[in-house]
MDAnalysis code that builds the backbone (N, CA, C; Angstrom):
import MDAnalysis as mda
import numpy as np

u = mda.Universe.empty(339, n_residues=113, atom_resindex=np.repeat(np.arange(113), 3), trajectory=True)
u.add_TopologyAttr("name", ["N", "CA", "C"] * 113)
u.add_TopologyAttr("resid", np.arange(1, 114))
u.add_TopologyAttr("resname", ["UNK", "UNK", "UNK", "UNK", "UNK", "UNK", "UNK", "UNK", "UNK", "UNK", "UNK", "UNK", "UNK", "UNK", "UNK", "UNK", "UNK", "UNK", "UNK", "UNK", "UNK", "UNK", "UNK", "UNK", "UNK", "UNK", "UNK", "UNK", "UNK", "UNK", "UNK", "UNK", "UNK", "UNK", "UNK", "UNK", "UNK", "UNK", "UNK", "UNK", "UNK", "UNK", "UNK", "UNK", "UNK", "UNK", "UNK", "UNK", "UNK", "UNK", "UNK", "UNK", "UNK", "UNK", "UNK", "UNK", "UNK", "UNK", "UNK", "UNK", "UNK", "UNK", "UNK", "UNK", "UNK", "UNK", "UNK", "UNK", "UNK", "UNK", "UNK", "UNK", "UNK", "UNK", "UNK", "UNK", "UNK", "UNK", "UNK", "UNK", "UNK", "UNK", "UNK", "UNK", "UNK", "UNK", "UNK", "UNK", "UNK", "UNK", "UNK", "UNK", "UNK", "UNK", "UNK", "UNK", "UNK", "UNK", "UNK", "UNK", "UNK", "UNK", "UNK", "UNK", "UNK", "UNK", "UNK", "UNK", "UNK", "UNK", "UNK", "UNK", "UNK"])
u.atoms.positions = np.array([
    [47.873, 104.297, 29.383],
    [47.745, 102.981, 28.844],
    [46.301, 102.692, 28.412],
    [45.277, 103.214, 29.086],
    [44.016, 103.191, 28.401],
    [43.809, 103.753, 27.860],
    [44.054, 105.032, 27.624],
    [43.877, 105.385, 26.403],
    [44.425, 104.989, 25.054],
    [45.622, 104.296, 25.105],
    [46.242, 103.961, 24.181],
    [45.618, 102.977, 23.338],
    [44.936, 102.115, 24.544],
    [43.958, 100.573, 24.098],
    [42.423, 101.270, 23.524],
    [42.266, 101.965, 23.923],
    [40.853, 102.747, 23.490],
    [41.014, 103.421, 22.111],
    [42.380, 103.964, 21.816],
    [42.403, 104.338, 20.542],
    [42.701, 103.479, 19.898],
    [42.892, 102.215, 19.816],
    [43.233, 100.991, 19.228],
    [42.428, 100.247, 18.601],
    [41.290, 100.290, 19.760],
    [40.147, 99.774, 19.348],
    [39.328, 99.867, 18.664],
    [39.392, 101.443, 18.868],
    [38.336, 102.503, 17.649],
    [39.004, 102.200, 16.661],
    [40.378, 102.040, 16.729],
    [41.133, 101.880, 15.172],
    [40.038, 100.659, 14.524],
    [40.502, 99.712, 14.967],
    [40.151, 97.904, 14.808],
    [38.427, 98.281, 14.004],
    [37.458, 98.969, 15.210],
    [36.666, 99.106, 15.106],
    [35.850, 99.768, 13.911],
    [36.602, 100.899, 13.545],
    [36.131, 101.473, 12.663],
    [36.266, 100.889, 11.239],
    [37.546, 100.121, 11.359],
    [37.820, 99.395, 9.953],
    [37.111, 97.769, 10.064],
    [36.537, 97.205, 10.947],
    [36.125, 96.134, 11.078],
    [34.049, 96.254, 10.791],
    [33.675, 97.519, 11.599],
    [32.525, 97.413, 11.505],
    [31.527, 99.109, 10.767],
    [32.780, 99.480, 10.218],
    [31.736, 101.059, 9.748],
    [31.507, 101.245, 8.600],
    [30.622, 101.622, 8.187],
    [30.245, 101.779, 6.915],
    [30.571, 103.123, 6.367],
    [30.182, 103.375, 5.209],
    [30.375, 104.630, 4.501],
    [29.073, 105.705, 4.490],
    [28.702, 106.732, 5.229],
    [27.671, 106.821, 5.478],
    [27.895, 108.473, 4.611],
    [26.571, 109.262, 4.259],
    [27.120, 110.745, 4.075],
    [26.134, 111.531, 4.942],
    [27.353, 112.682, 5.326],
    [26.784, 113.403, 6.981],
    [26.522, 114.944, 5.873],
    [25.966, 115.242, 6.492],
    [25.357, 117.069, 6.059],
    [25.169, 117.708, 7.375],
    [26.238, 118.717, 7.257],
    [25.661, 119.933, 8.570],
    [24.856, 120.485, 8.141],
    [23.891, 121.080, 9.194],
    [22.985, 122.221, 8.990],
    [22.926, 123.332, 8.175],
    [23.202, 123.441, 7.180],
    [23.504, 124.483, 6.016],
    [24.610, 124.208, 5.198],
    [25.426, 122.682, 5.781],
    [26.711, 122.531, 4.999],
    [26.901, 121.675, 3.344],
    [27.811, 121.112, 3.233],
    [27.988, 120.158, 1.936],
    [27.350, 119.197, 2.596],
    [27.211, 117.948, 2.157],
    [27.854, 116.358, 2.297],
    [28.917, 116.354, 1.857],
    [29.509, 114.991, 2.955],
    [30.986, 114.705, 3.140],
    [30.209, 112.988, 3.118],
    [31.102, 112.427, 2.510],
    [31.194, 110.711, 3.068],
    [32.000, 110.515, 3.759],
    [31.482, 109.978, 5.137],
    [32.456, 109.299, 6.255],
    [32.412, 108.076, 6.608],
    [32.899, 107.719, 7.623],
    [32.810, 106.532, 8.117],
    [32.139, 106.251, 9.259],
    [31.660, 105.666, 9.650],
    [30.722, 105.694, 11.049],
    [30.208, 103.974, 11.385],
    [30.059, 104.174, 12.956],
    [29.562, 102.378, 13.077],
    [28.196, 103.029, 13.264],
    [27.220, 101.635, 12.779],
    [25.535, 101.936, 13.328],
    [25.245, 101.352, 14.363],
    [24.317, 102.061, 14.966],
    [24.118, 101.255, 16.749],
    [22.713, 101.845, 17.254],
    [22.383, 101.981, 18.200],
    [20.963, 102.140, 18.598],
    [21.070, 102.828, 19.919],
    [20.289, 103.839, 20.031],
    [19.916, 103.998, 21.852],
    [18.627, 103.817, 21.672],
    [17.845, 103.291, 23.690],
    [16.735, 103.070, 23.728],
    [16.632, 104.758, 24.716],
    [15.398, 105.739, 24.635],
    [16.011, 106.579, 25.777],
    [14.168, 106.610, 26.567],
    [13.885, 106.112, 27.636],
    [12.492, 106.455, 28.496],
    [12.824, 107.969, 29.019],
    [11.460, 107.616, 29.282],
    [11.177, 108.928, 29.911],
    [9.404, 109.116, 30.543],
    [9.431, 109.760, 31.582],
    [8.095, 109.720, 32.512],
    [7.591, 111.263, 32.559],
    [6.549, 111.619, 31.579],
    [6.158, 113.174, 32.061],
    [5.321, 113.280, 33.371],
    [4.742, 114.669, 33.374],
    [4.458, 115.071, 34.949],
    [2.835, 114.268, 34.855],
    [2.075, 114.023, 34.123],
    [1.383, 113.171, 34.107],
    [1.374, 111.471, 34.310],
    [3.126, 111.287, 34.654],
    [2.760, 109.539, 34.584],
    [2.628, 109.167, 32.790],
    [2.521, 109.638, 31.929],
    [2.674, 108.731, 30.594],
    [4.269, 108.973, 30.201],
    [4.681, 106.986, 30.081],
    [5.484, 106.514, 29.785],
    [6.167, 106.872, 28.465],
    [7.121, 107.298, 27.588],
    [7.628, 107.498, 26.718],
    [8.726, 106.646, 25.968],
    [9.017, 105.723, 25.492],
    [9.840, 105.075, 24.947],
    [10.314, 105.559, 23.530],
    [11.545, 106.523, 23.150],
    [11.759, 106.826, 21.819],
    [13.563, 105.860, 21.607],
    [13.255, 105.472, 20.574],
    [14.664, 104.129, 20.322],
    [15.402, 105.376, 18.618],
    [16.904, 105.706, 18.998],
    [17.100, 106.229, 17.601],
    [18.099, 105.358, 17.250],
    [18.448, 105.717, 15.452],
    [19.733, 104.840, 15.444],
    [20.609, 106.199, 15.653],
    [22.120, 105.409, 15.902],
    [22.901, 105.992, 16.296],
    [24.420, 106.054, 15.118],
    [25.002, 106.875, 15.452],
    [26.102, 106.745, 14.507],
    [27.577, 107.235, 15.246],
    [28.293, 106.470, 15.105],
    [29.591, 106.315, 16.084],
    [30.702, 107.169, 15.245],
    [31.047, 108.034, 15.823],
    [32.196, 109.240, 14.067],
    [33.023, 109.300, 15.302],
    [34.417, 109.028, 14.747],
    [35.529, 110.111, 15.243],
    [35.578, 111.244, 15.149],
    [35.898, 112.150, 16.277],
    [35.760, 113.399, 16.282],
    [36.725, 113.878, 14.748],
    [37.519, 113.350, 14.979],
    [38.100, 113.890, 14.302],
    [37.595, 113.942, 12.498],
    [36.618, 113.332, 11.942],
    [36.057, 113.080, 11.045],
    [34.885, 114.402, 10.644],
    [34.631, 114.939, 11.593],
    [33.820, 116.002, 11.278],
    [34.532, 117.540, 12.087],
    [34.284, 118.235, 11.599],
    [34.793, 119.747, 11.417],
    [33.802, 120.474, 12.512],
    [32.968, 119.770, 13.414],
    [32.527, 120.585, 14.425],
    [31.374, 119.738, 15.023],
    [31.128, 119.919, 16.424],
    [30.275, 118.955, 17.141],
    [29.122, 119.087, 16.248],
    [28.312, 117.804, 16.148],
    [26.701, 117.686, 15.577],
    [26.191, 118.622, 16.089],
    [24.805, 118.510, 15.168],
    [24.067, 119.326, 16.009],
    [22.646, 119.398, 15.557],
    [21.431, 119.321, 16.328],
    [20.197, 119.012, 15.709],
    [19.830, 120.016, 14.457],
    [19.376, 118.673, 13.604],
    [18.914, 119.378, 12.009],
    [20.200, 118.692, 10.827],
    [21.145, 118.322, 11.651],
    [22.315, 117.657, 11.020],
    [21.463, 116.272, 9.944],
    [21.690, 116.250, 9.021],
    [21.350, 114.682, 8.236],
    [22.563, 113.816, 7.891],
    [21.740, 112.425, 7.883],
    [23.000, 111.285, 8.099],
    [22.154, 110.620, 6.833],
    [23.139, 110.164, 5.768],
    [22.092, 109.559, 4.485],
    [23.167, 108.142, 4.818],
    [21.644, 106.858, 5.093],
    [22.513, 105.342, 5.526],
    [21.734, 104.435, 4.759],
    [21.829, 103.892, 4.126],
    [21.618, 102.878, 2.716],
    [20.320, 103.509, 2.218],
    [20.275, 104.340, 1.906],
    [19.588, 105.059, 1.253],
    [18.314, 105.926, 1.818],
    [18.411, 106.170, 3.418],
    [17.267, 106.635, 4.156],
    [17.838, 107.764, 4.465],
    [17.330, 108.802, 4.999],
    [17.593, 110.046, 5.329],
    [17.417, 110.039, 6.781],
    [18.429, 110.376, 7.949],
    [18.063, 110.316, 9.155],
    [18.655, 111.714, 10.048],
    [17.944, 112.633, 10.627],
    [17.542, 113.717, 11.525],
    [17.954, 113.440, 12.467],
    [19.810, 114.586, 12.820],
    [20.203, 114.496, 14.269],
    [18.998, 115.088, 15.214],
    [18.669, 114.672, 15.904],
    [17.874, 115.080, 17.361],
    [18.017, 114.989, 18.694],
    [17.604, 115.429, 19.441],
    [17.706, 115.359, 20.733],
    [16.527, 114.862, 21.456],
    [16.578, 113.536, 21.318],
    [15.161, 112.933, 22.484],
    [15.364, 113.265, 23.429],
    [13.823, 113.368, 24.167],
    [13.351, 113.532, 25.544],
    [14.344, 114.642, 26.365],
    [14.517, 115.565, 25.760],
    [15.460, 116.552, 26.573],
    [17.008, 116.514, 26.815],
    [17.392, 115.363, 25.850],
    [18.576, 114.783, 26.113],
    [19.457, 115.663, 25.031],
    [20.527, 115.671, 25.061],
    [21.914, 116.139, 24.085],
    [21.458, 115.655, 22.747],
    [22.036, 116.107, 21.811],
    [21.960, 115.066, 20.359],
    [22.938, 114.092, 19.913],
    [24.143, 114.372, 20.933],
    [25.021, 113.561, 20.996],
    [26.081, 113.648, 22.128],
    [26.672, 112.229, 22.305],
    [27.408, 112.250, 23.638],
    [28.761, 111.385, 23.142],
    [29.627, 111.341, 23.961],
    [31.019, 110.998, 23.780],
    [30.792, 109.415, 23.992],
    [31.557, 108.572, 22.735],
    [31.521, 107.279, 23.064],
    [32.276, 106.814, 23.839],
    [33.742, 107.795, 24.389],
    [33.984, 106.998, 25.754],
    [34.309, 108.462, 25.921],
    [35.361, 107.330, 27.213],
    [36.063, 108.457, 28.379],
    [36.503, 109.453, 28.043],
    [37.377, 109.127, 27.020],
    [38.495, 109.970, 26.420],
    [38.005, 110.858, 25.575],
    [36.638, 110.980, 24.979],
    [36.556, 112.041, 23.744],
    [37.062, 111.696, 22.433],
    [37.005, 109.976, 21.870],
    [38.259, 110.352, 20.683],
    [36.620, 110.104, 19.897],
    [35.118, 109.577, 20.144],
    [34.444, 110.035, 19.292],
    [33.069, 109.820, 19.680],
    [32.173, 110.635, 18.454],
    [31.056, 110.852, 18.796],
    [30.104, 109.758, 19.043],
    [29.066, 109.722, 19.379],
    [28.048, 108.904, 19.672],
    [26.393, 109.807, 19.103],
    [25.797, 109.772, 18.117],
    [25.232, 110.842, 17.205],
    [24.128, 110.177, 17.319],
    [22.723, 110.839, 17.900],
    [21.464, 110.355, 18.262],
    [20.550, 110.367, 16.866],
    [20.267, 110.226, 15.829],
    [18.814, 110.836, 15.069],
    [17.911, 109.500, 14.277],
    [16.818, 110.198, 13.290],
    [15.675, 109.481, 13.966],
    [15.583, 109.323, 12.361],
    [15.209, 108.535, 11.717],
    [14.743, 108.184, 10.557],
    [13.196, 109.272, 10.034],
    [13.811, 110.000, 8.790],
    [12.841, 110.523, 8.386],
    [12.563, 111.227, 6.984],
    [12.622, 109.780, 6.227],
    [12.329, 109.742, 4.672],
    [13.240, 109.159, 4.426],
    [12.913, 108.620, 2.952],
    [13.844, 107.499, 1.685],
    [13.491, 106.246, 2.108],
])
């Protein structure tokens, strides 16, 4: 039953708040998809004590929308900027927006346009 409401939502969701964005794998085409925009903040403390604050935008894809997990070096082109999947502070480049796996949660960083 939750899952059922979780895929429901993403339904609602994706047609209520995503835009048309175009994704490029690492050596691949562009594809135009659909994706919501969103933000992580991610800290971090090196062995020295200096504080790190890196904030990326984020991009919300159904798995099923792309042909294989992200992966750093991936580009996301969003109203006309060019943005670099990455992996802050040691972290993944991307993580599951929920429980269930039905989609991605895509970390990268603005860089050019």
């Amino acid at each position: 039953m939750v899952k059922s409401a979780i895929e429901h939502m993403r339904a609602i969701q994706m047609q209520s708040l995503a835009v048309e964005v175009g994704y490029t794998p690492l050596g691949g085409e562009t594809r135009t998809i659909r994706a919501v925009v969103g933000r992580t903040v991610f800290r971090s403390t090196d062995e020295s004590g200096i504080w790190t604050r890196i904030e990326t935008r984020d991009f919300i894809v159904p798995k099923e929308l792309l042909a294989s997990e992200p992966q750093v070096g991936d580009e996301v082109e969003f109203l006309g900027h060019t943005y670099e999947v990455l992996a802050p502070s040691g972290e993944y480049c991307w993580r599951w927006s929920d429980a269930f796996h039905t989609a991605y949660r895509i970390h990268a960083k603005h860089t050019g346009g």
